[in-house]
C-alpha positions as CSV (number, residue, x, y, z in Angstrom):
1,X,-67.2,42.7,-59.6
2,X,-68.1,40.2,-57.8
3,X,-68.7,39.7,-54.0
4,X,-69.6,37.5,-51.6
5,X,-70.4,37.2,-47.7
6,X,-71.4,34.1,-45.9
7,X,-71.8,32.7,-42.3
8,X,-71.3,29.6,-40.5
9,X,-71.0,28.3,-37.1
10,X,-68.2,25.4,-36.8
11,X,-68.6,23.4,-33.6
12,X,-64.8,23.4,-32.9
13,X,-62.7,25.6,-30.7
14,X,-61.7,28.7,-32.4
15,X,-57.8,27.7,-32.5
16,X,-58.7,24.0,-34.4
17,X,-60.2,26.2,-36.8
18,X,-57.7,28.8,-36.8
19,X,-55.0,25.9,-38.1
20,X,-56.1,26.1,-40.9
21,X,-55.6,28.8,-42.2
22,X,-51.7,28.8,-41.3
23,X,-49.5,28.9,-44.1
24,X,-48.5,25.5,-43.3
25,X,-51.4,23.8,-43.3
26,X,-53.0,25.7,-46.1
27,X,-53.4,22.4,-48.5
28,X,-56.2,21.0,-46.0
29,X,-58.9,23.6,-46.9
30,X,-57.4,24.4,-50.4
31,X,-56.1,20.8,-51.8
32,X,-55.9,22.4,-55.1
33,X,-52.7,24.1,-54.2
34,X,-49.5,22.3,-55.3
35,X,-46.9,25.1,-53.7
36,X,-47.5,27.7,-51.2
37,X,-43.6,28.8,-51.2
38,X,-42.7,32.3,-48.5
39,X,-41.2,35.0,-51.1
40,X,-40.9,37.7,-48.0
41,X,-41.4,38.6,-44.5
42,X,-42.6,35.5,-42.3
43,X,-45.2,32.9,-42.8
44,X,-48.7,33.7,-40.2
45,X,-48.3,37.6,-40.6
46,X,-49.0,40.5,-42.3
47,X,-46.9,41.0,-45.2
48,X,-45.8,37.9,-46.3
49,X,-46.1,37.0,-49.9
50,X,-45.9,33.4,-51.0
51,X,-45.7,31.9,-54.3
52,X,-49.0,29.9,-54.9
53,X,-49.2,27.2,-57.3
54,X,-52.5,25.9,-58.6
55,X,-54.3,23.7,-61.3
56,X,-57.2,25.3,-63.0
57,X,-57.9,23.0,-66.0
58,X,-55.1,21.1,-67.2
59,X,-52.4,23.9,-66.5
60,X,-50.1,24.6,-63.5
61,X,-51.1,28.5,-62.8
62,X,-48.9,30.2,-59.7
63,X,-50.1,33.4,-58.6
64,X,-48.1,35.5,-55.8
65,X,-50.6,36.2,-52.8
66,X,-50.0,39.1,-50.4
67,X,-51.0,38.3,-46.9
68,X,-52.7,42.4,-46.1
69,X,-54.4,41.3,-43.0
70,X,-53.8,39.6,-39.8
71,X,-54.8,39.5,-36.5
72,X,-54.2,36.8,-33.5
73,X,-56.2,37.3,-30.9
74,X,-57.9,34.9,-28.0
75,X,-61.4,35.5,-29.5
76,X,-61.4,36.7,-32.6
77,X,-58.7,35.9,-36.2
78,X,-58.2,37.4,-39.5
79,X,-56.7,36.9,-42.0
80,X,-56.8,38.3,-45.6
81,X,-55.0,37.9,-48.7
82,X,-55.0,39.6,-52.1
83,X,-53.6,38.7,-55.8
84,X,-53.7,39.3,-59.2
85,X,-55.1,36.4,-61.1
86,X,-53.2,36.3,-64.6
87,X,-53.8,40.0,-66.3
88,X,-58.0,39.4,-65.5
89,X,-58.7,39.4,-62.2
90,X,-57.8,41.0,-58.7
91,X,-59.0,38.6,-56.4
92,X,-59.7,39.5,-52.5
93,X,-60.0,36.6,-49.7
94,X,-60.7,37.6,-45.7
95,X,-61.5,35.0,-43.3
96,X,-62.7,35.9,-39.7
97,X,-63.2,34.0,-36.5
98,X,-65.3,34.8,-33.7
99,X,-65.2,32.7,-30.3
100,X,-69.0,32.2,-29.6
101,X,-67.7,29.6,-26.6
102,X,-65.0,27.2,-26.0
103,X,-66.7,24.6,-28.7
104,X,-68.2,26.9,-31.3
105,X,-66.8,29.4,-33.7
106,X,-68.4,31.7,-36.2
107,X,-66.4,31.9,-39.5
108,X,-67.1,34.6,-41.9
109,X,-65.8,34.2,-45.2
110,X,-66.1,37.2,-47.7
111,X,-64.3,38.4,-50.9
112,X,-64.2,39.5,-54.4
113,X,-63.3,39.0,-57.8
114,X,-63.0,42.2,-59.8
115,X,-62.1,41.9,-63.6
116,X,-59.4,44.1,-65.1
117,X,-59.9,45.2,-68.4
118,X,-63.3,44.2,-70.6
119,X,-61.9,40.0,-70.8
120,X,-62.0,40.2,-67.0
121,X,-65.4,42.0,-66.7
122,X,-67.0,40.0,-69.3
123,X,-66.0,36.6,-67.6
124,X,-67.4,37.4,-64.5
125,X,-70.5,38.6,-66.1
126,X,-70.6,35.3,-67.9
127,X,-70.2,33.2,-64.6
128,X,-73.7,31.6,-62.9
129,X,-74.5,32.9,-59.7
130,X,-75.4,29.9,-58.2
131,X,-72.1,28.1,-59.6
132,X,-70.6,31.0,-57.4
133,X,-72.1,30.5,-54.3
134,X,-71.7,26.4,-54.2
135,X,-68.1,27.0,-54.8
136,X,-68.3,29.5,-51.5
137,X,-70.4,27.0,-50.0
138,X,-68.1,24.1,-51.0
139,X,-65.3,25.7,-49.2
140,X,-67.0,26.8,-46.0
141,X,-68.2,22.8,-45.5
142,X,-64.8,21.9,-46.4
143,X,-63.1,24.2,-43.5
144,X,-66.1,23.2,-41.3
145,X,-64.9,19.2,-42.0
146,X,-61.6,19.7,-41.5
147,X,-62.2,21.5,-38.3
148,X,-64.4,18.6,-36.7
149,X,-61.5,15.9,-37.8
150,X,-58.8,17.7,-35.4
């Protein structure tokens, strides 16, 4: 398995950062998603399940992501999803916000990957730590950018 837990203050108000991470505006901070389609329940709460469409190499993967945590509240926001990536992986996202003051926010992005099966293990065994962690720290800077733009 693998797992990750990082840290960064966003000078932005905590509701610009908050955006997104809304199902509508999901693209900004993920541009790799083609489709992110609502299946069930509501878009923004816990329990929906959207149909998420990808490219990872030259193929179109989609992958259905359970929204199993959510929370809207003045000073703090969570949101976490789960899926299953192919028959490999079961993959876990959460992203917190914490209102330090009106113009900074502390975002806290953790997760895992955990293979299924011995293909799944041994891929994740295989992977480079520090390949890992730029791609966690590629998408903290990216949310962080976005954020300062609004």
């Amino acid at each position: 398995m693998v797992k990750w837990k990082e840290e960064m203050k966003i000078d932005a108000n905590i509701e610009k950062v908050w955006s997104l991470f809304q199902d509508e505006n999901i693209k900004q901070v993920m541009p790799k998603i083609e489709e992110h389609i609502l299946l069930e329940n509501n878009n923004n709460e816990l329990g929906a399940k959207h149909a998420q469409s990808y490219h990872e190499g030259g193929q179109l993967q989609t992958y259905i992501v359970e929204t199993i945590g959510y929370e809207d509240l003045p000073d703090k926001k969570l949101k976490q999803t789960q899926f299953e990536m192919g028959q490999s992986f079961d993959v876990f996202y959460s992203f917190t916000l914490v209102k330090e003051n009106e113009n900074q926010t502390k975002f806290i992005y953790e997760g895992f990957n955990k293979g299924k099966g011995l293909m799944g293990k041994a891929m994740l065994l295989s992977g480079s730590k520090k390949t890992r962690k730029q791609t966690v720290t590629t998408f903290m800077e990216r949310v962080r950018d976005e954020a300062l733009k609004k």
